[in-house]
C-alpha positions, 0 to 999 in steps of 0.5 A: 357779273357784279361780283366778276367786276368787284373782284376786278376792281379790287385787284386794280386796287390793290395793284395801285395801292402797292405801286404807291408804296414802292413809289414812296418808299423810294429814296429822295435823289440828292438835293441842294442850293445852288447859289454864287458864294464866297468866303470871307475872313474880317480882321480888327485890328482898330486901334481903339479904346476897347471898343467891341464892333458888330460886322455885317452886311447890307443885308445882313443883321449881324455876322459872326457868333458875338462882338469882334473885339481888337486882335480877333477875327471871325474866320471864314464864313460864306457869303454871297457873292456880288457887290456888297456893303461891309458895315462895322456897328457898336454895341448900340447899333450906331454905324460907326464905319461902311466900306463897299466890296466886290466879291467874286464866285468861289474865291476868298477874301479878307477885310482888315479893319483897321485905323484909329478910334477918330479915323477907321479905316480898312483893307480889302485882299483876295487870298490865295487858298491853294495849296503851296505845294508837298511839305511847303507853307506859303507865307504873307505879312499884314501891316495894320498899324496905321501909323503911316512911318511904320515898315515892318523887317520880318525875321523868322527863327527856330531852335535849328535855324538861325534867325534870318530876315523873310520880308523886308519894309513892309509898309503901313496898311499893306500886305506883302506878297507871298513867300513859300518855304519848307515846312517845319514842325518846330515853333518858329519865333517871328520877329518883326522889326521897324528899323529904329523904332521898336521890335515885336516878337512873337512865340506860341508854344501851341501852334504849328504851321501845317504843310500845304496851308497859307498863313497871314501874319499880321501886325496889329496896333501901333507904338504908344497906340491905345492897344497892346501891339501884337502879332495875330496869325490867319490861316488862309484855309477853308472847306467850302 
């Protein structure tokens, strides 16, 4: 009787031993965070004296892989959504300028960081990441020269299209609505032009505006400004 029951247990055993293995051998379902998220894309275009910033948030230590100097950017990076605090730090960590944002669920922004060294400043824009439409590219200007008399006439050009004004008057600190245009291939020479004042151009043999992508051409520096006014391109894309 003893040995029946003893056989009997080591059966159950067994069964429950295998059942075990089969359960932890199953594959894990899919798993992830779920968590309210936007996309943001910061822009120097501080107009001081060779000064690197550290951009954050009021969460955060630093954001970006290093320090964000004139002209550069830090592309998009996904963020929390809500009510936050965008502060720019120098290479000590002294606050230099804070600005509050309001970032919604699933959309995409830009804060230009702009102004003078004695007077920093910033612009804040949701950005319209949906596609423009086949073999079209959707187009906007930034302004970010802080001198308030600037008013920028965009002019593109290409080896077979004359040169032809795109946007007109764009002010200081502003940025334009967008315009949509058939893609091209070619290099396309920007021009901008503060009627009067001073003409920037812009040719980069290494780029190409992609179709069914948004670009934002923005102006940094000002005339006779401690940096070397330039034309910075951002696309208005991401794969979050």
């Amino acid at each position: 009787m003893s040995f029946l029951n003893s056989s009997v247990r080591n059966k159950i055993n067994s069964i429950s031993l295998l059942v075990f293995i089969l359960i932890s051998c199953k594959k894990p379902g899919i798993t992830y965070e779920k968590f309210q998220a936007s996309n943001l894309n910061v822009v120097c275009a501080w107009d001081a004296d060779d000064i690197p910033v550290a951009f954050s948030l009021d969460t955060t230590v630093r954001l970006y892989g290093g320090d964000l100097y004139y002209a550069e950017q830090t592309y998009y990076q996904v963020l929390f959504s809500g009510q936050r605090v965008a502060k720019f730090k120098d290479e000590n960590g002294t606050l230099i300028y804070s600005v509050p944002i309001s970032m919604e669920d699933k959309k995409a922004y830009t804060l230009f960081y702009t102004g003078t060294q004695a007077n920093p400043e910033s612009v804040f824009v949701e950005d319209d990441v949906s596609s423009p439409g086949d073999n079209k590219t959707r187009f906007r200007i930034a302004n970010m020269n802080p001198d308030p008399n600037s008013k920028y006439d965009i002019y593109f050009e290409t080896p077979l299209m004359p040169m032809q004004k795109v946007f007109s008057t764009i002010g200081s600190k502003t940025v334009s609505a967008p315009v949509i245009r058939d893609s091209t291939t070619q290099v396309i020479t920007i021009t901008a032009i503060n009627p009067g004042v001073d003409t920037l151009v812009y040719q980069e043999p290494t780029i190409r505006f992609l179709a069914e992508r948004a670009y934002t051409i923005v102006i940094v520096g000002k005339k006779n400004g401690i940096n070397t006014q330039e034309i910075l391109i951002t696309e208005n894309y991401y794969t979050y």
